[in-house]
C-alpha positions in Angstrom: 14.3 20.5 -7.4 15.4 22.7 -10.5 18.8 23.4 -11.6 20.8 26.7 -12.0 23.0 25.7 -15.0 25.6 29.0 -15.6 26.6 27.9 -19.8 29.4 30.4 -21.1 31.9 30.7 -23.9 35.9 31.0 -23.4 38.7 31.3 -25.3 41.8 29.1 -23.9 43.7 32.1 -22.5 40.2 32.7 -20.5 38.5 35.6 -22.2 34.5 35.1 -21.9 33.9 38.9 -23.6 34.4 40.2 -27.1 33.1 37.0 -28.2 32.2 38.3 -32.2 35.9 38.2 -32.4 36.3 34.6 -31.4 33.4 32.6 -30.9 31.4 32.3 -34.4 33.5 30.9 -36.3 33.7 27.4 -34.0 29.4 28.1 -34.1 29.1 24.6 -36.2 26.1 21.9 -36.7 26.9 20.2 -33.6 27.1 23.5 -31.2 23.6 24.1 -32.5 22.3 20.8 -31.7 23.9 21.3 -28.3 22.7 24.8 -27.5 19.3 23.7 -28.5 19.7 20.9 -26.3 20.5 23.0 -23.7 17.7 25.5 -24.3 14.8 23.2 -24.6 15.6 21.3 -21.4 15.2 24.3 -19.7 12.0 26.6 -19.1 13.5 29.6 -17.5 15.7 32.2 -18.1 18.2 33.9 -14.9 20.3 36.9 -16.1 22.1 40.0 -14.6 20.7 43.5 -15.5 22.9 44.0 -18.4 22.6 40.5 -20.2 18.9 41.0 -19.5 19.2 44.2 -21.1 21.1 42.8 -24.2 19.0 40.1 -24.8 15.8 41.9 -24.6 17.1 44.4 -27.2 18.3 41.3 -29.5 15.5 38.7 -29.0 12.3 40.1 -29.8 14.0 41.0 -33.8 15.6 37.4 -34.1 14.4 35.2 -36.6 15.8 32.5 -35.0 13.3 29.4 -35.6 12.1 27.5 -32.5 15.3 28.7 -30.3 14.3 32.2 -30.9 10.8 31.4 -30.1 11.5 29.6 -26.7 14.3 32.8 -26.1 11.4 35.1 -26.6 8.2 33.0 -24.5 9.9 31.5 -21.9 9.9 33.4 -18.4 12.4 35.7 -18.0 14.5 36.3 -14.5 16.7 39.6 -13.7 18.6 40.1 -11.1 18.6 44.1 -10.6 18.7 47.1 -8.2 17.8 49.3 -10.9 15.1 48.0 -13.1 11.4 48.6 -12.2 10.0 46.5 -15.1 11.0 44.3 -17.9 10.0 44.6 -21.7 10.7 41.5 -22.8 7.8 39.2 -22.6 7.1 37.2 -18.7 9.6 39.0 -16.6 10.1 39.4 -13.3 12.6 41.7 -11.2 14.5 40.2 -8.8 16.1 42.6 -6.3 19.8 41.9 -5.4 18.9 41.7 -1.7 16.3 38.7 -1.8 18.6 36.4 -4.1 18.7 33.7 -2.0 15.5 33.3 -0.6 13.6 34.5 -4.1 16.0 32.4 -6.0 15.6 29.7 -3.7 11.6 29.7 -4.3 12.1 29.3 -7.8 14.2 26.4 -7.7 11.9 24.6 -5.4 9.2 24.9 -8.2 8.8 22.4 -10.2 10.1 22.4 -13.9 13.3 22.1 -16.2 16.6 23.8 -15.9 16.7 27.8 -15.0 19.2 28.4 -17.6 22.0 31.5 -17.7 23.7 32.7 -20.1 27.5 34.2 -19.4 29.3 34.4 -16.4 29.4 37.6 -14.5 28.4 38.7 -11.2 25.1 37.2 -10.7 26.5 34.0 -11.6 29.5 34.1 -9.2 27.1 35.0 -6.3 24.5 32.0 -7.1 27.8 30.0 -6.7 29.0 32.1 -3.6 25.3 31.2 -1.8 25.4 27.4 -2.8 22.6 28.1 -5.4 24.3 27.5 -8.6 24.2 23.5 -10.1 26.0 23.3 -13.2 28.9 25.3 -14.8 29.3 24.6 -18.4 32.3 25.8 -19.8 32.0 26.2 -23.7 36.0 26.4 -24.2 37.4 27.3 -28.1 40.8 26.5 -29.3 41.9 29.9 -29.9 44.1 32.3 -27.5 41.7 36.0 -27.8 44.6 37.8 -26.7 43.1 40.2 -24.9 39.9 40.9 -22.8 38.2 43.1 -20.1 39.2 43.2 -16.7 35.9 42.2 -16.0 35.5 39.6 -18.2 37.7 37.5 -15.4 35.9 34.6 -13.6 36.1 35.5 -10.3 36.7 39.3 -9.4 37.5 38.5 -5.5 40.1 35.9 -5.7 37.3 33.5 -4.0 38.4 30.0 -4.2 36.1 27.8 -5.7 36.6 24.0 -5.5 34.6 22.1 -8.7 34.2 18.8 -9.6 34.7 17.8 -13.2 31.2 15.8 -14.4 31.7 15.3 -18.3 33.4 16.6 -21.5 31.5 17.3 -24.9 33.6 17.6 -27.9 32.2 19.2 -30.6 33.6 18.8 -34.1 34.4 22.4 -34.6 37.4 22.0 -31.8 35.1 23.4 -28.9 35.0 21.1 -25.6 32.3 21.8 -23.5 33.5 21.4 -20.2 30.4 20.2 -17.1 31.3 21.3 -13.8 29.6 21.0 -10.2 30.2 22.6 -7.0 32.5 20.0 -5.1 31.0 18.4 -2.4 32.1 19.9 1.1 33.3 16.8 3.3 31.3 17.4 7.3 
């Protein structure tokens, strides 16, 4: 079976928006190795509506080497009331109300890792229905300072419990931070 791996950036004082303030400048040789790593073990791509929507502006004008390639060719997944088609190469629309069972499909095919990128609402409901694998918590030493609202983990005050896996440090500072669901004693 697949794996739903959520992999986002956050500053210490846990801000995962406004990242061009923060984020790039702890971007070194070793967090390229590991986000194309990351990528290339995977061979799908789950967003939200609006990451979907950011990406497939950005993407397609990227010169980006193999990463942008593989951004660009690999299959595409949005979760979205809204959208009746994607434009950005092999995508399919996911509607908010079959989640589980189309998400469970995919997973059940066989392949690499269904990647995400970010940490939003999608995510949190993956986690919510038992469908998410693999948090990956890309944390900087720096404090933002300030952030969106809804830049915050989890909006309902759900308690999650989480098992710490492993611990990347890069040389730039970062610590990449691997997390599972725990496992439910019963």
């Amino acid at each position: 079976m697949r794996k739903i791996v959520a992999s986002f950036n956050m500053s210490l004082d846990g801000v995962t928006d406004h990242m061009e303030e923060w984020h790039f400048q702890y971007f070194d040789k070793d967090a390229e190795v590991f986000a194309q790593e990351q990528l290339f073990a995977s061979d799908a791509l789950l967003m939200g509506r609006l990451t979907y929507e950011g990406f497939a502006e950005a993407w397609p004008g990227m010169d980006a080497g193999e990463f942008g390639v593989k951004m660009n060719t690999m299959p595409h997944y949005v979760v979205s009331s809204t959208l009746e088609s994607g434009n950005w190469g092999d995508t399919t629309i996911i509607r908010p109300e079959a989640i589980a069972e189309e998400i469970g499909k995919l997973k059940a095919q066989p392949g690499g890792d269904i990647l995400m990128y970010g940490y939003g609402p999608l995510a949190h409901e993956l986690l919510r229905l038992g469908l998410l694998d693999e948090i990956r918590v890309w944390l900087h030493p720096v404090l933002s300072g300030h952030g969106d609202k809804e830049s915050l983990l989890f909006r309902d005050g759900t308690k999650v419990e989480l098992e710490h896996t492993d611990t990347k440090r890069l040389g730039s500072g970062v610590n990449i931070l691997f997390f599972t669901p725990a496992k439910t004693e019963g």
